[in-house]
CHARMM internal coordinates of N, CA and C (Angstrom, degrees):
IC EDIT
DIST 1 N 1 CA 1.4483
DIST 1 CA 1 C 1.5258
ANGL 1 N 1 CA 1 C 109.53
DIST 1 C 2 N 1.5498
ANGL 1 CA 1 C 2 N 115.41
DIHE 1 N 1 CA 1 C 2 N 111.13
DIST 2 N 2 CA 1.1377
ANGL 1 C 2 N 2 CA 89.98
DIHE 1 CA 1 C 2 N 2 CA 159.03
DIST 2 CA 2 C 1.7622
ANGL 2 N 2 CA 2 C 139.62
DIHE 1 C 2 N 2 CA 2 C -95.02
DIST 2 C 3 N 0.7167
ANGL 2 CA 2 C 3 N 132.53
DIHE 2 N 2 CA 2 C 3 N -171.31
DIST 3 N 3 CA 1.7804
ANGL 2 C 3 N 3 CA 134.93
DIHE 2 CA 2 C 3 N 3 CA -147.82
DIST 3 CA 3 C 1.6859
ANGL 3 N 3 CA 3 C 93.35
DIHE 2 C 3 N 3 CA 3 C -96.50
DIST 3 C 4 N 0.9338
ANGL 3 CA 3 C 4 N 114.07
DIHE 3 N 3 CA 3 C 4 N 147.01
DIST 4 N 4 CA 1.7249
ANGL 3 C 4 N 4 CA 123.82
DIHE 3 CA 3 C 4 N 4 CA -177.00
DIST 4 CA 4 C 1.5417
ANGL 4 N 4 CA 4 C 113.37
DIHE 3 C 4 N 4 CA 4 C -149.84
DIST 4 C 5 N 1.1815
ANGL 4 CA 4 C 5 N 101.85
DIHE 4 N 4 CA 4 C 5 N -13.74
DIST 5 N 5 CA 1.7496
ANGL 4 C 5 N 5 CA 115.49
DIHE 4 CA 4 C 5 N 5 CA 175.23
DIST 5 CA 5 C 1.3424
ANGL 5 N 5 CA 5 C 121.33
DIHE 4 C 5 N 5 CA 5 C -103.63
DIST 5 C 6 N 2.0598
ANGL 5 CA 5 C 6 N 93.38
DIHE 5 N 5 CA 5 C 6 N 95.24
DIST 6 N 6 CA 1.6994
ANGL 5 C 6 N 6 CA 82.80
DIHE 5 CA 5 C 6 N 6 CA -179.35
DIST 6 CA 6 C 1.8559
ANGL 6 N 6 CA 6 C 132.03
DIHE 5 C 6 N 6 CA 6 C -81.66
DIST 6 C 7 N 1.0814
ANGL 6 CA 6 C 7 N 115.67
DIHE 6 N 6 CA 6 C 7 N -163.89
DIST 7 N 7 CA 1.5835
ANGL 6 C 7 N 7 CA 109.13
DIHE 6 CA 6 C 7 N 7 CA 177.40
DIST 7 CA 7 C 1.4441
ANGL 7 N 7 CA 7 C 130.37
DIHE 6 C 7 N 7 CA 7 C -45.91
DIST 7 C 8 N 1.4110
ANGL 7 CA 7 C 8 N 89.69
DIHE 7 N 7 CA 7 C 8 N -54.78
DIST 8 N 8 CA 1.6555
ANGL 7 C 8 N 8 CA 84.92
DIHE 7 CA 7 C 8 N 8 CA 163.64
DIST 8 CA 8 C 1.2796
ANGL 8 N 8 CA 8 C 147.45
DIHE 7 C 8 N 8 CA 8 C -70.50
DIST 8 C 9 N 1.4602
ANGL 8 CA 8 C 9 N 102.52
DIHE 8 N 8 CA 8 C 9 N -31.78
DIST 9 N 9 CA 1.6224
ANGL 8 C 9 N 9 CA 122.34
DIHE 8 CA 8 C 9 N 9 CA 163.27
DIST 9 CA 9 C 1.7271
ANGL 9 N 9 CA 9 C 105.85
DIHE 8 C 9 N 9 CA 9 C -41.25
DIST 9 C 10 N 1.8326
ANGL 9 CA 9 C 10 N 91.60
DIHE 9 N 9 CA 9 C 10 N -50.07
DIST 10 N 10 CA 1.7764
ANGL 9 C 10 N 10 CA 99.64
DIHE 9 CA 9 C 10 N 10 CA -168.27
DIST 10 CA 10 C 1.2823
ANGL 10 N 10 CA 10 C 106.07
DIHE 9 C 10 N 10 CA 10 C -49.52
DIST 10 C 11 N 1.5861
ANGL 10 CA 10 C 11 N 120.59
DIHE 10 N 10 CA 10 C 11 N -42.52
DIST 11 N 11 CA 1.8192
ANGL 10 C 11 N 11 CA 128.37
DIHE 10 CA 10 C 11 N 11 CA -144.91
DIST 11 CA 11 C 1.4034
ANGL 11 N 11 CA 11 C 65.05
DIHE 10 C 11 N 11 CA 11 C -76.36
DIST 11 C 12 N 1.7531
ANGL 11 CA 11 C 12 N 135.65
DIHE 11 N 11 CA 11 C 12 N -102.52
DIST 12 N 12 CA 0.9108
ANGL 11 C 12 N 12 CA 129.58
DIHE 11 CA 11 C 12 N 12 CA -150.33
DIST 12 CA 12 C 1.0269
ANGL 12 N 12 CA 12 C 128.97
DIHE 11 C 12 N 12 CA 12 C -33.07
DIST 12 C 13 N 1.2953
ANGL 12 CA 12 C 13 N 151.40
DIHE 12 N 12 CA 12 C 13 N -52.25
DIST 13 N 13 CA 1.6132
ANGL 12 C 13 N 13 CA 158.90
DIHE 12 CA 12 C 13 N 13 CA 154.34
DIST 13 CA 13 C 1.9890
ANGL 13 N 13 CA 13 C 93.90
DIHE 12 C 13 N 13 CA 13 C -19.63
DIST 13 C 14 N 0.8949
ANGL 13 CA 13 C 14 N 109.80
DIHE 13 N 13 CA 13 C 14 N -110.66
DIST 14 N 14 CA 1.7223
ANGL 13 C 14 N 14 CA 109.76
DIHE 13 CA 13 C 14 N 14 CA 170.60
DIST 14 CA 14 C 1.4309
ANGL 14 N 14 CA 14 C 115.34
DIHE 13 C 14 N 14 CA 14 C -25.91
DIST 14 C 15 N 1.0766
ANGL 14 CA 14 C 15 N 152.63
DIHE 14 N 14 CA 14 C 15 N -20.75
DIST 15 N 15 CA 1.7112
ANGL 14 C 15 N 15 CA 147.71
DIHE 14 CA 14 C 15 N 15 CA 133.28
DIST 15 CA 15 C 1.3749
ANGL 15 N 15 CA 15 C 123.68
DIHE 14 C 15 N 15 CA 15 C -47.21
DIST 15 C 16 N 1.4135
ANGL 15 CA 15 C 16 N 116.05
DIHE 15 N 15 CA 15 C 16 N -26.17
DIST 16 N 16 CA 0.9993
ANGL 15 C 16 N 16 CA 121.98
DIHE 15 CA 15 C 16 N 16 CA 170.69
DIST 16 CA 16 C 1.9237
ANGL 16 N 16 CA 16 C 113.85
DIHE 15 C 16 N 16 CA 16 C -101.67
DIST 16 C 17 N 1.2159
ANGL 16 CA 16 C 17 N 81.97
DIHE 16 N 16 CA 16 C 17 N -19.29
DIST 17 N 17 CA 2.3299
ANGL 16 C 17 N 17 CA 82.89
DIHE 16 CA 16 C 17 N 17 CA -175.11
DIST 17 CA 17 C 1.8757
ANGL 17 N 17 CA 17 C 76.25
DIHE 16 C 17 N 17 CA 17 C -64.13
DIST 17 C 18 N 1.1449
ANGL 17 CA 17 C 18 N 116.27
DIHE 17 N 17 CA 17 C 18 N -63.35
DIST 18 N 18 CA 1.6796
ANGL 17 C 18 N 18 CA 120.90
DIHE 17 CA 17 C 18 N 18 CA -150.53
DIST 18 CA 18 C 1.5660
ANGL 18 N 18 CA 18 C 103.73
DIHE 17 C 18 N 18 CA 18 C -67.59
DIST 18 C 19 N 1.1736
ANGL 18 CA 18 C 19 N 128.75
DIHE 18 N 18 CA 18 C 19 N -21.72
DIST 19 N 19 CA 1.4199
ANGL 18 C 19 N 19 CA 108.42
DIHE 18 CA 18 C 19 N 19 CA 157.95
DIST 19 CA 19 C 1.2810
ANGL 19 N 19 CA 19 C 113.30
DIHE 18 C 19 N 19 CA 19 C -94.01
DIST 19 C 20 N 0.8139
ANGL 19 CA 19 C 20 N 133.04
DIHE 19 N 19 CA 19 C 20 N -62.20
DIST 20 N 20 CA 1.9772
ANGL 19 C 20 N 20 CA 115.30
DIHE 19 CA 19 C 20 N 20 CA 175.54
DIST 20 CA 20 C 1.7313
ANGL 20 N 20 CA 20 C 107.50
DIHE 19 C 20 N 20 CA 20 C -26.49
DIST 20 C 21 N 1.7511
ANGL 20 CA 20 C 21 N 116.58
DIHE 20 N 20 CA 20 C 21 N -42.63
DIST 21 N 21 CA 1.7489
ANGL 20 C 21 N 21 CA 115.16
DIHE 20 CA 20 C 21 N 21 CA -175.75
DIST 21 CA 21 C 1.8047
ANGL 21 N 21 CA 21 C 103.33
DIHE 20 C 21 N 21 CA 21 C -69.62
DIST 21 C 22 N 0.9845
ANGL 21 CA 21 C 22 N 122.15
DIHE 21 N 21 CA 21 C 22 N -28.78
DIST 22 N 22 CA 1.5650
ANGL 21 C 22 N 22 CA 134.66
DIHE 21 CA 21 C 22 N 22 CA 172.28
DIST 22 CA 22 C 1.3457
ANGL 22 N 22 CA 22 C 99.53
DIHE 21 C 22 N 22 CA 22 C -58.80
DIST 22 C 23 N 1.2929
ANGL 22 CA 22 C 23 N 120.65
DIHE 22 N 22 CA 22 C 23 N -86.38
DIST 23 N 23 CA 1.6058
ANGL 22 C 23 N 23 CA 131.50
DIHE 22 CA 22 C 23 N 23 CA 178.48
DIST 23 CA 23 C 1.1991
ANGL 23 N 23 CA 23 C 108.77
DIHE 22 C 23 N 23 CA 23 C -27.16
DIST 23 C 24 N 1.1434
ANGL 23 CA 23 C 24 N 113.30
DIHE 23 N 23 CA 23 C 24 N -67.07
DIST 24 N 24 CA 1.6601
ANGL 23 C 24 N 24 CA 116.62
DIHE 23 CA 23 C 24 N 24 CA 177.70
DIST 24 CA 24 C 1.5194
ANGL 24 N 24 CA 24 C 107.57
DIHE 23 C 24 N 24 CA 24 C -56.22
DIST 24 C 25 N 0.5953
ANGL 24 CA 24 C 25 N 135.04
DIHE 24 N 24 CA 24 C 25 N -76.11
DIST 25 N 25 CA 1.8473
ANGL 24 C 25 N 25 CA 138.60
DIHE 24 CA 24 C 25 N 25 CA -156.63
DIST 25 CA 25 C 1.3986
ANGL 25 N 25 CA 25 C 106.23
DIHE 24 C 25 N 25 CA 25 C -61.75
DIST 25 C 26 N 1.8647
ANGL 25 CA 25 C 26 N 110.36
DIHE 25 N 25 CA 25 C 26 N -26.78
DIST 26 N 26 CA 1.5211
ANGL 25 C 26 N 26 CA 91.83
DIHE 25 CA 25 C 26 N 26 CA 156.42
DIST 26 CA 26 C 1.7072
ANGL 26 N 26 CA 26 C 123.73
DIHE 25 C 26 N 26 CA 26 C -97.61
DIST 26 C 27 N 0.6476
ANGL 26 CA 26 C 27 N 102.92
DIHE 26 N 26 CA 26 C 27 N 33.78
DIST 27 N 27 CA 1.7582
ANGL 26 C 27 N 27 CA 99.79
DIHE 26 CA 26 C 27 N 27 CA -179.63
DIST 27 CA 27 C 1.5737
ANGL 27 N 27 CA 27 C 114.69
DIHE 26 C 27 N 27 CA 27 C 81.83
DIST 27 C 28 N 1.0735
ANGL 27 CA 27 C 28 N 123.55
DIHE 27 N 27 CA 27 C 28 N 6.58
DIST 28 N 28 CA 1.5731
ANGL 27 C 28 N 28 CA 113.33
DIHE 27 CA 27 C 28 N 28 CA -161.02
DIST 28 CA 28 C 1.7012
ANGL 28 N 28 CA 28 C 101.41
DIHE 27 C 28 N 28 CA 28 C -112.89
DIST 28 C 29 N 1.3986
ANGL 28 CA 28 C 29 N 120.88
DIHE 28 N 28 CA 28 C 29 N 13.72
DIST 29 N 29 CA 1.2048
ANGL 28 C 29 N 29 CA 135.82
DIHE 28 CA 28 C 29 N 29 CA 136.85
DIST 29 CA 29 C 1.5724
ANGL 29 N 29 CA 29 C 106.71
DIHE 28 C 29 N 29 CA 29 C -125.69
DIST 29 C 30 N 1.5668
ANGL 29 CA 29 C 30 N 122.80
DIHE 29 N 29 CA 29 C 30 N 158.42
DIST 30 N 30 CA 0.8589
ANGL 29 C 30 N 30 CA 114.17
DIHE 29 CA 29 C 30 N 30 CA 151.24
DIST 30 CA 30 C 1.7459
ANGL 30 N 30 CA 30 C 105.70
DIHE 29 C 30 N 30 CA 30 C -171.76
DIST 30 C 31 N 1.1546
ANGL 30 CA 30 C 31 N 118.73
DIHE 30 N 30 CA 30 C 31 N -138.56
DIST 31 N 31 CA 1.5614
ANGL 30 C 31 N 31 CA 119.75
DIHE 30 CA 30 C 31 N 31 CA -151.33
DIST 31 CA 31 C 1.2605
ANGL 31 N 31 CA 31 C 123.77
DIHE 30 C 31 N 31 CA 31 C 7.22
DIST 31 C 32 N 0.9397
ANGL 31 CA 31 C 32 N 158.97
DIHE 31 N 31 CA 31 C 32 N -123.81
DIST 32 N 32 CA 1.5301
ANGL 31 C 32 N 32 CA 162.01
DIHE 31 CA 31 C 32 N 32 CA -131.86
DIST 32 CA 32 C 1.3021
ANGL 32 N 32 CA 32 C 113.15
DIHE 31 C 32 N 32 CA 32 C -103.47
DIST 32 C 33 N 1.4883
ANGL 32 CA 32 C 33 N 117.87
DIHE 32 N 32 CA 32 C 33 N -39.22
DIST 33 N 33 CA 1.4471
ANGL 32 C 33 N 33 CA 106.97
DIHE 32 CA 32 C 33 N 33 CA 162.56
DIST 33 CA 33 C 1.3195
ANGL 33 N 33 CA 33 C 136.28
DIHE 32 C 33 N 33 CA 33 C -77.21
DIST 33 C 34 N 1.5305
ANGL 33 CA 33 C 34 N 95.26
DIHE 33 N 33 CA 33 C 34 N -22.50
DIST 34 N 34 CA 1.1843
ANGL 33 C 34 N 34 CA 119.06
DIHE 33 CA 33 C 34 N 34 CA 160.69
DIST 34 CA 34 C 1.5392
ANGL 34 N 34 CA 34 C 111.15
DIHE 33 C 34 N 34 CA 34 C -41.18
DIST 34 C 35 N 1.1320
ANGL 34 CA 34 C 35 N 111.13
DIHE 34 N 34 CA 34 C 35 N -103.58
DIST 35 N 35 CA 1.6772
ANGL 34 C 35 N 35 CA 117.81
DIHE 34 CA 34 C 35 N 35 CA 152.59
DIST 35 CA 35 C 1.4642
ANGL 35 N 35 CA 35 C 111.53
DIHE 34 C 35 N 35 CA 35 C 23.17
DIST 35 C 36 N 1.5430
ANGL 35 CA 35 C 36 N 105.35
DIHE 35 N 35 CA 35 C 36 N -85.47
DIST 36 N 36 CA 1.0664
ANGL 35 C 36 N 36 CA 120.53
DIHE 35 CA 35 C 36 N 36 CA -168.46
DIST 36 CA 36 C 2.0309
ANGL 36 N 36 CA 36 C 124.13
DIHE 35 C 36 N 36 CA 36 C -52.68
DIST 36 C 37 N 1.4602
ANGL 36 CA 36 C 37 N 99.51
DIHE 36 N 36 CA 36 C 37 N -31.96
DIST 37 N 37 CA 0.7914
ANGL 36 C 37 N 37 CA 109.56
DIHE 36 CA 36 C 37 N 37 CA -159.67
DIST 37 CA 37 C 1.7396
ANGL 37 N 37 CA 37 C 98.83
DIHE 36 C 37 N 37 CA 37 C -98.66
DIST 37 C 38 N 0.9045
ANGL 37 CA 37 C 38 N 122.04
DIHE 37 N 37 CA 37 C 38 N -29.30
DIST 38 N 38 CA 1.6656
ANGL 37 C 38 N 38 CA 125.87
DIHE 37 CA 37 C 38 N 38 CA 158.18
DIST 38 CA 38 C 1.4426
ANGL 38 N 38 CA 38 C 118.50
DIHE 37 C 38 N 38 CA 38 C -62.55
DIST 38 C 39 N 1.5363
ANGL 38 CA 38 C 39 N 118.10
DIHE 38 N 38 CA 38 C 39 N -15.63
DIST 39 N 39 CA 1.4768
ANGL 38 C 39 N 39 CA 119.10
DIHE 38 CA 38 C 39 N 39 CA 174.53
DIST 39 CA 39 C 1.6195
ANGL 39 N 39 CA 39 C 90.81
DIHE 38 C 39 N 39 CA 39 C -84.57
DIST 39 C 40 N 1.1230
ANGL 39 CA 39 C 40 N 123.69
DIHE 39 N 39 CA 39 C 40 N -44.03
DIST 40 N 40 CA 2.1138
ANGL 39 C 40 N 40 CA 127.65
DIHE 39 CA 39 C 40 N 40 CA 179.11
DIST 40 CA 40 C 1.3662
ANGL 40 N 40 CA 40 C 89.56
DIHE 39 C 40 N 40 CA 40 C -42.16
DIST 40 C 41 N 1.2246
ANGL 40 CA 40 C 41 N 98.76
DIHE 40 N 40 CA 40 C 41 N -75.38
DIST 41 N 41 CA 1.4849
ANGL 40 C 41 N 41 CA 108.53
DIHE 40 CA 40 C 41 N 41 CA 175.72
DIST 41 CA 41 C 1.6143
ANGL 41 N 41 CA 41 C 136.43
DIHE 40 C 41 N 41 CA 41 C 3.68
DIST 41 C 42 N 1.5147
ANGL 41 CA 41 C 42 N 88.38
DIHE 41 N 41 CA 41 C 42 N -81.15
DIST 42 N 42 CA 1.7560
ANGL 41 C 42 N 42 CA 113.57
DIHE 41 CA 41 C 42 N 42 CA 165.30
DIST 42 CA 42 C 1.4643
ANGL 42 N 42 CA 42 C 117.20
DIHE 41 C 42 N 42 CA 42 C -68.90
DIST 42 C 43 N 1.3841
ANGL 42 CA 42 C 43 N 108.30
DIHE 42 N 42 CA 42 C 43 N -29.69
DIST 43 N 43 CA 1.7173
ANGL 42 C 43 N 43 CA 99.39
DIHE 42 CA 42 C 43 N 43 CA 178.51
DIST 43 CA 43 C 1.3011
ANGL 43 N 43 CA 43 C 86.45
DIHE 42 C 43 N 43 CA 43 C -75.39
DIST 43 C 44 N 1.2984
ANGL 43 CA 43 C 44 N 143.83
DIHE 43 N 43 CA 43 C 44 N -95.26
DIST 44 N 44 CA 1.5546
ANGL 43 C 44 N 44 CA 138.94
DIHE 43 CA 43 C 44 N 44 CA -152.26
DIST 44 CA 44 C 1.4957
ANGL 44 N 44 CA 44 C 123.25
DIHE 43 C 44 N 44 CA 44 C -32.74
DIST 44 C 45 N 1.9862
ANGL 44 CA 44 C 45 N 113.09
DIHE 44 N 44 CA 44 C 45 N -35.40
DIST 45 N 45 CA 1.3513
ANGL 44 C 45 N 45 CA 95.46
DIHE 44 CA 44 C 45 N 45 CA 140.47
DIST 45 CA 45 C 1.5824
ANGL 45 N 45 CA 45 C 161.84
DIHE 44 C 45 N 45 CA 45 C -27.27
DIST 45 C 46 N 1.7828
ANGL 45 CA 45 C 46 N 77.32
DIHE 45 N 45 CA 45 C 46 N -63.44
DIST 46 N 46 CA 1.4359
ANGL 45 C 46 N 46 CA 104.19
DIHE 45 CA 45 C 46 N 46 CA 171.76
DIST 46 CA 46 C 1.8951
ANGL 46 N 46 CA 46 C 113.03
DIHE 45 C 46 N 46 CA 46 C -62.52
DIST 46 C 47 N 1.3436
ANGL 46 CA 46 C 47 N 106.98
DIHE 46 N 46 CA 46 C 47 N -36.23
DIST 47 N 47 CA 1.2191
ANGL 46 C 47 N 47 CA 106.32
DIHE 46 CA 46 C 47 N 47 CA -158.48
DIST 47 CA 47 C 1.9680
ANGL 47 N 47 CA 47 C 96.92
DIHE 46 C 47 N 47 CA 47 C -73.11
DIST 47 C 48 N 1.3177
ANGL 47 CA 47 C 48 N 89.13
DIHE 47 N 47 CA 47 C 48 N -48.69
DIST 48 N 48 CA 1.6715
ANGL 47 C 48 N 48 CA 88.19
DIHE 47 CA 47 C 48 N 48 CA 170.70
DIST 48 CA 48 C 1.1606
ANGL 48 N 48 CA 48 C 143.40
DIHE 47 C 48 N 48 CA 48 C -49.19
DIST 48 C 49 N 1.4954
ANGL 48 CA 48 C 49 N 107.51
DIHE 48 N 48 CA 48 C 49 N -28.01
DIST 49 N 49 CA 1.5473
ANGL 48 C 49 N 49 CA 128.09
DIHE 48 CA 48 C 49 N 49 CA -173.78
DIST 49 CA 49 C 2.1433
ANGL 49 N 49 CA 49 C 97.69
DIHE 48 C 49 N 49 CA 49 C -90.07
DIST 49 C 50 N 0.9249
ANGL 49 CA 49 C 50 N 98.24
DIHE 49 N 49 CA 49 C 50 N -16.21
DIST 50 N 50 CA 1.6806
ANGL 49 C 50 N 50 CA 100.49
DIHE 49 CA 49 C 50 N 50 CA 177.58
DIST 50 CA 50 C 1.2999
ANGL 50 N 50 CA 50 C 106.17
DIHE 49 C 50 N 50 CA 50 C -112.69
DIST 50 C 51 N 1.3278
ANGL 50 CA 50 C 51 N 131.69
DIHE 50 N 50 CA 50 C 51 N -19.84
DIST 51 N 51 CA 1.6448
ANGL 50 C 51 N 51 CA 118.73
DIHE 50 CA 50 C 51 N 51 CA -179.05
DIST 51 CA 51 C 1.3235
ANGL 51 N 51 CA 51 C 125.25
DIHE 50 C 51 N 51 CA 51 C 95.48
DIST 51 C 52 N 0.6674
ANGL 51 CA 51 C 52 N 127.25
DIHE 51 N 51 CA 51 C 52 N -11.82
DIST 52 N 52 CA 1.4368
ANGL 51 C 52 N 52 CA 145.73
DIHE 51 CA 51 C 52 N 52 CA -154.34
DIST 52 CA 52 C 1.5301
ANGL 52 N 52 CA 52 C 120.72
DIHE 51 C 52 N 52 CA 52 C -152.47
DIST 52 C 53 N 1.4346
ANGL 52 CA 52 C 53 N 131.34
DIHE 52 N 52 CA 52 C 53 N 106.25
DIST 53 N 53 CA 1.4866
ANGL 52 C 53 N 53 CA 147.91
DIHE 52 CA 52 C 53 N 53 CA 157.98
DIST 53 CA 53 C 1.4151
ANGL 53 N 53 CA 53 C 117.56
DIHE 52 C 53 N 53 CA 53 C -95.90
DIST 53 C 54 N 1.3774
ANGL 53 CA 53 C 54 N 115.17
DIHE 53 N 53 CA 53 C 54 N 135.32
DIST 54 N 54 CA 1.2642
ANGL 53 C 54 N 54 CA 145.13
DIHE 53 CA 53 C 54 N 54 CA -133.77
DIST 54 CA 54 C 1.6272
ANGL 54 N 54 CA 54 C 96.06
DIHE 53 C 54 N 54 CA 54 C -95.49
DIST 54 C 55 N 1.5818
ANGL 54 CA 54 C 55 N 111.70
DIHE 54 N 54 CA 54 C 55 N -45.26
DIST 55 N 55 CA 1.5386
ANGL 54 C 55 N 55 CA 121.36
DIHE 54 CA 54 C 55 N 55 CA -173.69
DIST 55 CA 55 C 1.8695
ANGL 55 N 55 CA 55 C 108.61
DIHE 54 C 55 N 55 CA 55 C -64.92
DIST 55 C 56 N 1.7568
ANGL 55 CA 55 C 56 N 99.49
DIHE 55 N 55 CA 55 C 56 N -47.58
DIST 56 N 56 CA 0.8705
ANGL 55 C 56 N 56 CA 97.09
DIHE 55 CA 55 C 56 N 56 CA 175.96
DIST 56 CA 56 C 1.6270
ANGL 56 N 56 CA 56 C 132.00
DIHE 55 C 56 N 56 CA 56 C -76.14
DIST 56 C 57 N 1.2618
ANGL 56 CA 56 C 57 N 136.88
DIHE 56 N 56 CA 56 C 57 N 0.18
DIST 57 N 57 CA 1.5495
ANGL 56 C 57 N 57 CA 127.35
DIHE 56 CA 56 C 57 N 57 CA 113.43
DIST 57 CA 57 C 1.2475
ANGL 57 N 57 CA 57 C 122.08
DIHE 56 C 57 N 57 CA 57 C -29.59
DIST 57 C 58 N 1.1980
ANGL 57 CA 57 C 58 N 121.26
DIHE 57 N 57 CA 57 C 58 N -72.94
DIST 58 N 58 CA 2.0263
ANGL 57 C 58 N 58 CA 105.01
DIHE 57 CA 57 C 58 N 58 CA -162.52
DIST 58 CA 58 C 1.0521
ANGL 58 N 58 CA 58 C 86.66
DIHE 57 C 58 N 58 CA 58 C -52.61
DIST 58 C 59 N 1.7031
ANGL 58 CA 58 C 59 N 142.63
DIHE 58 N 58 CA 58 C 59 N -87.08
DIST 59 N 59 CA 1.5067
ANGL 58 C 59 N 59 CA 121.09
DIHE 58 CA 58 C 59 N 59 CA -172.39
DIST 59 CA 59 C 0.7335
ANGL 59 N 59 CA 59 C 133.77
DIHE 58 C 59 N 59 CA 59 C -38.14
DIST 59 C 60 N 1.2739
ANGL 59 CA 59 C 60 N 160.43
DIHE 59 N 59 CA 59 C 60 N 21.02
DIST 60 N 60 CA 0.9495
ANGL 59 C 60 N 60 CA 161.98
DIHE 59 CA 59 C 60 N 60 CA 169.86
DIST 60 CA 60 C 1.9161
ANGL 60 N 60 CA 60 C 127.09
DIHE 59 C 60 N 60 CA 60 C 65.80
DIST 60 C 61 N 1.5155
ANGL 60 CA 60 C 61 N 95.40
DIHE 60 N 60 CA 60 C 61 N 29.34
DIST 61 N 61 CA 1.5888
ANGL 60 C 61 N 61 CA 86.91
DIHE 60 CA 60 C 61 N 61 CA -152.34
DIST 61 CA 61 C 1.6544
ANGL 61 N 61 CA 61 C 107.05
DIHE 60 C 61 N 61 CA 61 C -124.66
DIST 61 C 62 N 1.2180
ANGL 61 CA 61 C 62 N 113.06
DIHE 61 N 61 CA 61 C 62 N 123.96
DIST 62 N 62 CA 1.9430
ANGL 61 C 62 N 62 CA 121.62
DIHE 61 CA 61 C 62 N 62 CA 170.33
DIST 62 CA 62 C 1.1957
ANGL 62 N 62 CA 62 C 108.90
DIHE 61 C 62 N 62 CA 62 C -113.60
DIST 62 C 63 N 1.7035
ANGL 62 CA 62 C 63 N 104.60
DIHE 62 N 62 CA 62 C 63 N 141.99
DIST 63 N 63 CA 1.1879
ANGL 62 C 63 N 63 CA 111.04
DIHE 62 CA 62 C 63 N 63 CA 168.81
DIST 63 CA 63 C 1.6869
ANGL 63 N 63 CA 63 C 107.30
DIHE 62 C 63 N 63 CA 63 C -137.59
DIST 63 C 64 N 1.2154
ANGL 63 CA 63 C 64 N 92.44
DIHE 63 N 63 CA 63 C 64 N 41.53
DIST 64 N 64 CA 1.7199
ANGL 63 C 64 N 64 CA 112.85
DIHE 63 CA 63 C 64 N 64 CA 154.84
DIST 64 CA 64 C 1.9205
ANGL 64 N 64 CA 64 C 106.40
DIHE 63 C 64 N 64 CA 64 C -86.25
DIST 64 C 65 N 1.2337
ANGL 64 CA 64 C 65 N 110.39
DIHE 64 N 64 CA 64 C 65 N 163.41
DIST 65 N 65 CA 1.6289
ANGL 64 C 65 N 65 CA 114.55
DIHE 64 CA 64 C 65 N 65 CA -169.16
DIST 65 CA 65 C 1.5142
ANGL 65 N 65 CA 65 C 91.99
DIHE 64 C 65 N 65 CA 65 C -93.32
DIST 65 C 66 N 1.2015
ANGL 65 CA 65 C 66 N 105.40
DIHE 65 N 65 CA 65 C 66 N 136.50
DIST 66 N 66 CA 1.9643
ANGL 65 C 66 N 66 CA 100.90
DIHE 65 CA 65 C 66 N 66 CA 172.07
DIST 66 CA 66 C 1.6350
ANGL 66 N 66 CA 66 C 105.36
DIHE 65 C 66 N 66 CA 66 C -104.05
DIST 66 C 67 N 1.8313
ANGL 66 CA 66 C 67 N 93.60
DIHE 66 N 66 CA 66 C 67 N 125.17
DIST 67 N 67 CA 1.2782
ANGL 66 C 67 N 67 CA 113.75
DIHE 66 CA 66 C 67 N 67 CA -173.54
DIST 67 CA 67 C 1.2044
ANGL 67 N 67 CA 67 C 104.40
DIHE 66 C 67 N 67 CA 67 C -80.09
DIST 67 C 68 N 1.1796
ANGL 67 CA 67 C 68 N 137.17
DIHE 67 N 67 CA 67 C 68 N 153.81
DIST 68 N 68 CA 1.7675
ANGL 67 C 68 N 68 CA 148.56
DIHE 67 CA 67 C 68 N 68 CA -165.11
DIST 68 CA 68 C 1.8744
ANGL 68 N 68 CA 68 C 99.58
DIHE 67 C 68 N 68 CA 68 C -130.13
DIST 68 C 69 N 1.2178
ANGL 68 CA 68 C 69 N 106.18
DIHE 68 N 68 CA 68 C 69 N 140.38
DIST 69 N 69 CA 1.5163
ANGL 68 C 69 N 69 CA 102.85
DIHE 68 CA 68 C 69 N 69 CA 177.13
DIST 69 CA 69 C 1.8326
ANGL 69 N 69 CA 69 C 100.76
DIHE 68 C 69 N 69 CA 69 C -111.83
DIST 69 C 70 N 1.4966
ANGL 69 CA 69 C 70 N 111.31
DIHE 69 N 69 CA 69 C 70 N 120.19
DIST 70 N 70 CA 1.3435
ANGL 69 C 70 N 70 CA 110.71
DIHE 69 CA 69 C 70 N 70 CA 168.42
DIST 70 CA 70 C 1.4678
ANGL 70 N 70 CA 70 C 115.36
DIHE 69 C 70 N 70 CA 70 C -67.99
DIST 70 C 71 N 1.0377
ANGL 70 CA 70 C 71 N 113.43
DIHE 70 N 70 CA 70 C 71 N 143.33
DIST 71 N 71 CA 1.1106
ANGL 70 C 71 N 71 CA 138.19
DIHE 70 CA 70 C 71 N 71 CA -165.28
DIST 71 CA 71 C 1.7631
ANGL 71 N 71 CA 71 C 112.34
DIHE 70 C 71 N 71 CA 71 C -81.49
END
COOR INIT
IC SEED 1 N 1 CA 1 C
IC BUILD
């Protein structure tokens, strides 16, 4: 796999897992969307902690920096 998730994408992705996990754990979301939105949650974790998101392949889209090799 290669990596498609750059730094900032990462910070943001995890700013957002930890407030949706806040929201949730205090009650100020909860039942089913709740749910739902703590599974977003954990994938965007996950996706951050590995580098790489799956959606953003079929689109075609990185927001990692593309390194150039001088010649």
């Amino acid at each position: 796999m290669k990596k498609n998730i750059g730094s900032v994408d990462k910070i943001i992705r995890i700013l957002i897992a930890i407030i949706i996990a806040i929201l949730f754990f205090t009650n100020v979301i909860s039942g089913t969307l709740g749910i739902i939105l703590l599974i977003f949650a954990g994938m965007f974790l996950i996706t951050s902690l590995i580098g790489f998101c799956g959606l953003y392949t079929i689109l075609g889209v990185s927001t990692c920096k593309i390194k150039t090799k001088e010649n």
